[in-house]
VMD Tcl script that draws the C-alpha trace (Angstrom):
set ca {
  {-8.91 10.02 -17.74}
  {-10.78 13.34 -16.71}
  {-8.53 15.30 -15.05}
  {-10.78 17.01 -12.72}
  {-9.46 20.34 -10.67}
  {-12.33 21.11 -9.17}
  {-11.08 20.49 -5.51}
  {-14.38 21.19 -3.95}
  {-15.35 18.28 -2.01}
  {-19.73 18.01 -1.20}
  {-20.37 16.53 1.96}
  {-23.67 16.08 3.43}
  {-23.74 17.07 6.74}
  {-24.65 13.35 8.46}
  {-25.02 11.35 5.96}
  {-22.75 7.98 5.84}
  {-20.23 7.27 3.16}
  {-21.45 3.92 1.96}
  {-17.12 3.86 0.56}
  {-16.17 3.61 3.94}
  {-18.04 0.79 4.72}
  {-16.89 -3.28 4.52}
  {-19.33 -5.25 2.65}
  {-20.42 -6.63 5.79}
  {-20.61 -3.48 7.67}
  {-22.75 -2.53 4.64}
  {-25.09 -5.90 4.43}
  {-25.68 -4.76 8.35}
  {-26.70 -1.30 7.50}
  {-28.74 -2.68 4.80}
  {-30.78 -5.14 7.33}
  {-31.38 -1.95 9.42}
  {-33.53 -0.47 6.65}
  {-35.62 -3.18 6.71}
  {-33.68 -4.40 3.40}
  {-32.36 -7.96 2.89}
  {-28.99 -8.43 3.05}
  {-28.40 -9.13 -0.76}
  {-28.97 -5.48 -1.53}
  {-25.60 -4.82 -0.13}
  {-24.11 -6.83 -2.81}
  {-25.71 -4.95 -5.41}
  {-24.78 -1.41 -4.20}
  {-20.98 -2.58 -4.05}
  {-21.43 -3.71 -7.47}
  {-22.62 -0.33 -8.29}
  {-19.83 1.66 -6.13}
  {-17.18 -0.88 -7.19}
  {-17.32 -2.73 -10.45}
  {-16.51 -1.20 -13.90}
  {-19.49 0.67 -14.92}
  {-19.56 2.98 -11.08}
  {-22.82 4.51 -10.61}
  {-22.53 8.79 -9.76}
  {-25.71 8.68 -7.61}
  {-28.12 5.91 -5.99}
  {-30.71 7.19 -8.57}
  {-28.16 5.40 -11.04}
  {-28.87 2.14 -9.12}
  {-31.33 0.90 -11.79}
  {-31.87 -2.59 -9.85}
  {-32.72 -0.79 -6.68}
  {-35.99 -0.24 -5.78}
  {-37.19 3.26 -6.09}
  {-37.87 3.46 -2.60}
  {-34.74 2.17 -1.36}
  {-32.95 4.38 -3.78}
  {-34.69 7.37 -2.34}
  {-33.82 6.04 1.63}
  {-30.11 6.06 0.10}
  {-30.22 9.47 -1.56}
  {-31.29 10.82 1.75}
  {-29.27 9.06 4.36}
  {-25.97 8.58 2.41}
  {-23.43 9.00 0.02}
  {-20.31 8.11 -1.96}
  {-17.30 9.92 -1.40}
  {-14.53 9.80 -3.95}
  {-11.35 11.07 -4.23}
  {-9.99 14.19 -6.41}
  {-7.48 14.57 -8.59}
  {-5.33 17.27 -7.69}
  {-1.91 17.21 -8.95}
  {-0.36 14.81 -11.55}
  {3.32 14.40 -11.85}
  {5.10 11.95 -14.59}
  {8.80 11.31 -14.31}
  {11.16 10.76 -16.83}
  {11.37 7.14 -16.71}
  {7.65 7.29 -16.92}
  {6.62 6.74 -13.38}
  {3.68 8.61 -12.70}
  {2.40 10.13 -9.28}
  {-0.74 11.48 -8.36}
  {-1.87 13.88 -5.61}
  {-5.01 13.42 -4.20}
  {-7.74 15.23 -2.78}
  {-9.82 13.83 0.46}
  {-13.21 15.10 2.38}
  {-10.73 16.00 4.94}
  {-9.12 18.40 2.74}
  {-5.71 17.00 3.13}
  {-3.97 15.09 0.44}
  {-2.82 11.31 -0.65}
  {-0.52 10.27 -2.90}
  {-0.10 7.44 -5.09}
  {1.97 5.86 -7.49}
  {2.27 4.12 -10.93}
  {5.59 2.23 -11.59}
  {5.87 1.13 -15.29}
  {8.79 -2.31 -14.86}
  {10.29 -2.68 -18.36}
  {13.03 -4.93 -19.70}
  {16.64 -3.86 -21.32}
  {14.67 -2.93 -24.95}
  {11.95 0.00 -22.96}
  {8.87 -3.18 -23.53}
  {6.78 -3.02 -20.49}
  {6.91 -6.00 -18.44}
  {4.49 -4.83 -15.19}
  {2.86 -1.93 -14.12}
  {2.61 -1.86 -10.13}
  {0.35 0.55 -8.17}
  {1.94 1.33 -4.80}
  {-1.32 2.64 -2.67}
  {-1.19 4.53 0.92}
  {-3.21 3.73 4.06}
  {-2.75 6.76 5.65}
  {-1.86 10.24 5.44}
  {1.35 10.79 6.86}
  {2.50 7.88 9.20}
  {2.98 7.14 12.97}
  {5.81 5.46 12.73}
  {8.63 7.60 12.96}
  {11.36 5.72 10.66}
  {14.08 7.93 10.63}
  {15.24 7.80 6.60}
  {11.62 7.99 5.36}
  {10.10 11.38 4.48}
  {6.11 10.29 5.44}
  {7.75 8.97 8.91}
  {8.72 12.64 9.20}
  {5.46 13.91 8.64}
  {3.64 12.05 11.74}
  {0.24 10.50 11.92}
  {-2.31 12.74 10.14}
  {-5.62 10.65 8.79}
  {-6.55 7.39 8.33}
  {-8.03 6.32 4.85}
  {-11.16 4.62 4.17}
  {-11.17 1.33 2.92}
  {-13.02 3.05 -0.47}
  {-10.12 5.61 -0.62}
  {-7.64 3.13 -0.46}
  {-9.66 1.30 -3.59}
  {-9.86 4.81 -5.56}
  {-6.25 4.94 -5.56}
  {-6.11 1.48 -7.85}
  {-9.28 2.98 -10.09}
  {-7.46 6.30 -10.34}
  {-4.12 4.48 -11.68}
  {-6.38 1.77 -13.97}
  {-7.35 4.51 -15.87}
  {-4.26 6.49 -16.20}
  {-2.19 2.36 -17.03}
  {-4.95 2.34 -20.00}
  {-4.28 6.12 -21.66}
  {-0.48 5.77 -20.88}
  {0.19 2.14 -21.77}
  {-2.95 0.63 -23.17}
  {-2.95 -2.32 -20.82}
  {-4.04 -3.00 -17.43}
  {-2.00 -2.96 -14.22}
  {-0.36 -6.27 -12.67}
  {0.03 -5.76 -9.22}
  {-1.00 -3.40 -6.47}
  {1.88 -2.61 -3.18}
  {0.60 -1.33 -0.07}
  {4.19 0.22 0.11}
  {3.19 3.98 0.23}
  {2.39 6.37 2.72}
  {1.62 5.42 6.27}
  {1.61 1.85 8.13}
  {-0.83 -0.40 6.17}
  {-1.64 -2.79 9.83}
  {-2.21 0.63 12.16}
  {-5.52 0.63 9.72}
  {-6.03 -3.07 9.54}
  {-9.79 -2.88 9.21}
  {-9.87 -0.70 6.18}
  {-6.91 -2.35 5.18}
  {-8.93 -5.87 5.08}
  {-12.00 -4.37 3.51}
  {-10.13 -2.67 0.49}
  {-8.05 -6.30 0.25}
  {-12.16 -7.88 -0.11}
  {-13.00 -5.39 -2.71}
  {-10.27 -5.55 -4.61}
  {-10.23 -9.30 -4.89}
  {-13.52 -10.15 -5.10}
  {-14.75 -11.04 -8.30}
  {-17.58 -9.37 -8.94}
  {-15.91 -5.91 -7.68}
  {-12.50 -5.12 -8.89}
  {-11.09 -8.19 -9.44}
  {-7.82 -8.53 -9.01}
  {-5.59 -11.73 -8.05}
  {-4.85 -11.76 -4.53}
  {-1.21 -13.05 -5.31}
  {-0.26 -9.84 -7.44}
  {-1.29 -8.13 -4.13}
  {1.24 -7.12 -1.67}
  {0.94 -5.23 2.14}
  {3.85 -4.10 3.33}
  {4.74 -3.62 7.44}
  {7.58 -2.09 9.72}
  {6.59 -5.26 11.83}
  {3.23 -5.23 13.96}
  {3.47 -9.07 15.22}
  {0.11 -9.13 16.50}
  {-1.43 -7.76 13.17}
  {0.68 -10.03 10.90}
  {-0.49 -13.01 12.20}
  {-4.05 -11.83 11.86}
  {-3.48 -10.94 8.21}
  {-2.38 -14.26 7.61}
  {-5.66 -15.57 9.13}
  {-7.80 -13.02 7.20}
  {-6.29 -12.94 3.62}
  {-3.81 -15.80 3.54}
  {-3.37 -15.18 -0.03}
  {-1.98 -11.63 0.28}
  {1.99 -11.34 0.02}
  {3.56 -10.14 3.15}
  {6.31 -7.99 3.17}
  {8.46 -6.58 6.32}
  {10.83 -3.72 6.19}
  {13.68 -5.03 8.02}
  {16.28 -2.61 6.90}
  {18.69 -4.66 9.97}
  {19.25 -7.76 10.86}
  {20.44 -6.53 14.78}
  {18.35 -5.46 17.36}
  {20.08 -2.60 18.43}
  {20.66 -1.47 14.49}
  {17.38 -1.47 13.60}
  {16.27 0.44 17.07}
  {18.35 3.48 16.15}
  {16.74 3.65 13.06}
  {12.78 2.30 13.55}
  {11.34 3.39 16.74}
  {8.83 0.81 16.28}
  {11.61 -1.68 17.36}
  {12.03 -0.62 20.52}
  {9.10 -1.97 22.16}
  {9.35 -5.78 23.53}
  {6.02 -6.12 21.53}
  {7.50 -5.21 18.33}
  {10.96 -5.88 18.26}
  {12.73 -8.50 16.12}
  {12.62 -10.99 18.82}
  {8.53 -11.03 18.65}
  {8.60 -10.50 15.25}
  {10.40 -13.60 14.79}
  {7.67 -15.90 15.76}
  {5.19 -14.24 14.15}
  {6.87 -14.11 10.96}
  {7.09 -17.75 11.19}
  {3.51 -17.76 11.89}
  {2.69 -16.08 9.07}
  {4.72 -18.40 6.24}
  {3.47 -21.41 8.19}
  {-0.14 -20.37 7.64}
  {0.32 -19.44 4.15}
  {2.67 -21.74 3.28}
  {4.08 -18.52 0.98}
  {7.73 -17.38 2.34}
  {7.49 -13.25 2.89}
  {9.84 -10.77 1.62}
  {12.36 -8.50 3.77}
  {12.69 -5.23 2.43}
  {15.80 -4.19 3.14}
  {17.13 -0.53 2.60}
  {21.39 -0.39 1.78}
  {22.66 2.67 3.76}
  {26.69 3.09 3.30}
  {28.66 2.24 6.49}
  {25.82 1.40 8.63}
  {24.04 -2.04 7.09}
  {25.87 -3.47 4.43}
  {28.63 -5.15 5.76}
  {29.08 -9.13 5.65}
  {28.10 -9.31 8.99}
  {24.84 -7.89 8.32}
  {24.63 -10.19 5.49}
  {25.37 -12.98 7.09}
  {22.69 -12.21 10.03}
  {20.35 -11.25 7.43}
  {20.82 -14.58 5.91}
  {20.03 -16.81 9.01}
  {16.95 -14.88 9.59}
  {16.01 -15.39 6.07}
  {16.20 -19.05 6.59}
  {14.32 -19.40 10.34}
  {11.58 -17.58 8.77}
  {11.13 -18.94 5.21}
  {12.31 -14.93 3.59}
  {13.41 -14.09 0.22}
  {15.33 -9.92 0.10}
  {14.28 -7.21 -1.81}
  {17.57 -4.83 -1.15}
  {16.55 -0.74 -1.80}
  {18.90 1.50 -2.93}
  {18.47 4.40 -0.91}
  {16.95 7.76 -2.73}
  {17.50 11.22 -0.60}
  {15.46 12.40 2.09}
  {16.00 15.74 2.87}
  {17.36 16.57 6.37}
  {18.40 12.68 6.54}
  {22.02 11.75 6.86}
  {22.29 8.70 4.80}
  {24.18 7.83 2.05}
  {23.22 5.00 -0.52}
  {25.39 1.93 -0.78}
  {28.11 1.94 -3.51}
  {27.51 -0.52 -6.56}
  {30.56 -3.13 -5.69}
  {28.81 -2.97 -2.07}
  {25.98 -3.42 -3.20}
  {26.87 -6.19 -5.68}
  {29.42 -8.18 -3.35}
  {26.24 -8.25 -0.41}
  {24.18 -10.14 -2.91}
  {26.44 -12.47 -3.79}
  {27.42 -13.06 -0.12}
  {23.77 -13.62 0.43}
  {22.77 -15.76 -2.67}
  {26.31 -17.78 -1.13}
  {24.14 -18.52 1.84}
  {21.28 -19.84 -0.56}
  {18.59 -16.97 -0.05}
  {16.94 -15.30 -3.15}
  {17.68 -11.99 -3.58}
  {16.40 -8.96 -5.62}
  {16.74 -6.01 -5.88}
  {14.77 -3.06 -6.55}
  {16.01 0.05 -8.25}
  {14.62 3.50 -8.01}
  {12.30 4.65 -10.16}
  {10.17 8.29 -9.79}
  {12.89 10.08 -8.15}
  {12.65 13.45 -9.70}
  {8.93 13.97 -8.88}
  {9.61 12.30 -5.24}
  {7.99 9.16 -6.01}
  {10.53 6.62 -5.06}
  {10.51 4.64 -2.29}
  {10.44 6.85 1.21}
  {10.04 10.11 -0.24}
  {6.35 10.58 -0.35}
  {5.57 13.68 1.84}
  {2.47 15.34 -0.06}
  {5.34 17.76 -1.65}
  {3.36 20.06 -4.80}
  {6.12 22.33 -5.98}
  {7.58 19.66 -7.94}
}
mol new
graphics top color blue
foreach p $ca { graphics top sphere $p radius 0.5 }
foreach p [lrange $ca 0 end-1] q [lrange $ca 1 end] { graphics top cylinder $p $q radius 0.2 }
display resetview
């Protein structure tokens, strides 16, 4: 992978990033040159697919004129590299560079079985820069709402980690998580135009079932993602099965809107529709969510709504007062909640000394 440091980012002044564009926004713009609609197709292919073109005049199949018209009006904004970091379980982390000047990150998680043989490799991609949100144990919450990201930034983040899965581990990656900064559904429209790109088949390619968004809860929004890309996995960050539990600790929950008792329908909505069940992430903090109580809650919601858990240990957030769950806690609130017949997982921490575990992403470059 070049490793380019050159963080100057060319802009022309009004010209429109064809990246930031849905395929259908882009068939649209097309028709307005006078173009027919097909052409669209062909410049994704050539912004998208394996073999990217670096300029229109690349865009052999174009006509000359309408490569010209392109050259003029437009351009293709990508991403820079700007930092790389690779932790000693061989997560890797990148910092990147947008028009905006502000920075992205994304990450590379290598899953491997008890002999070091690499089983998955997962890219967890960001939405935004920063996040709205507010939760109070996540480092992006802490950094408020900065930018949102283009549906093509959102899709350089997978090429950028393609490359790097091929010189690190000589094989392709297996699954992408919208689990990274920001709240994938506060950007839903660039959110569904990266999902298109990335799935379609003459594009990127990838299986929408290996393809995961994950939400603090935005009812509205989930039931429109299960209308728009039922084949997506859903997953919710729970982190409390109680309403006034998961209020203290996700502001997001205290709006009648967005609270658990309006997520609850559309939750069910959502595994109706897809006829998938959806995952509850679900964050251990000592003394405050892992009791049997909470499991037991946890495990009637789990069954109204069709859920399976994916329990987080908790990694440090500075200035954040929580403390991880101990390993018998952690271990006896499993088995209380495969008792109750829901499947349960659980996802250790991986990337933790270059801040690349989950909830610590905060654009941090003295690592």
């Amino acid at each position: 992978m070049s490793n380019d440091l050159n963080l100057k980012v060319n802009t022309k002044p009004d010209s429109l990033d064809l990246r930031s564009l849905s395929l259908s926004e882009l068939e649209n713009w097309v028709v307005g040159l006078d173009e027919p609609r097909w052409r669209a197709n062909q410049i994704m292919r050539w912004m998208y697919s394996v073999k990217k073109a670096d300029s229109f005049a690349s865009m052999t199949n174009l006509p000359e004129s309408l490569r010209k018209t392109l050259t003029r009006q437009a351009c293709m904004e990508r991403l820079k590299m700007q930092n790389l970091y690779t932790a000693k379980d061989k997560t890797v982390k990148a910092l990147l560079l947008l028009p905006s000047g502000r920075s992205v990150e994304t990450v590379l998680i290598p899953h491997m079985d008890d002999s070091g043989k690499i089983q998955r490799l997962t890219v967890c991609v960001s939405s935004q820069v920063g996040c709205a949100m507010g939760c109070t144990f996540c480092a992006t919450g802490k950094m408020g709402f900065l930018e949102n990201l283009t549906c093509g930034q959102i899709v350089d983040q997978v090429d950028f980690m393609r490359e790097i899965a091929q010189e690190r581990f000589a094989r392709d990656i297996s699954n992408v998580v919208f689990m990274g900064m920001g709240e994938p559904l506060l950007n839903y429209n660039a959110l569904i135009a990266s999902l298109q790109i990335l799935t379609h088949s003459d594009l990127v390619g990838l299986s929408p079932r290996r393809i995961t968004v994950s939400t603090v809860g935005l009812a509205r929004r989930i039931r429109d993602l299960a209308n728009d890309m039922p084949r997506i996995g859903l997953a919710v960050s729970l982190h409390a099965p109680f309403e006034s539990k998961r209020s203290s600790i996700m502001p997001v929950n205290r709006s009648a809107i967005t609270d658990l008792t309006a997520l609850e329908p559309a939750m069910r909505y959502h595994t109706d529709t897809t006829n998938r069940k959806l995952t509850f992430e679900y964050c251990l903090f000592r003394g405050f969510n892992d009791s049997s109580e909470d499991a037991h809650a946890l495990a009637q919601l789990c069954h109204r709504v069709r859920a399976k858990v994916n329990l987080i240990m908790y990694n440090d957030v500075p200035g954040v007062d929580f403390e991880r769950t101990s390993e018998a806690r952690l271990n006896e609130f499993m088995s209380q909640l495969s008792t109750h017949g829901v499947t349960v997982t659980v996802r250790r921490s991986r990337g933790t000394d270059i801040t690349a575990a989950c909830g610590q992403l905060a654009n941090r470059v003295d690592q």
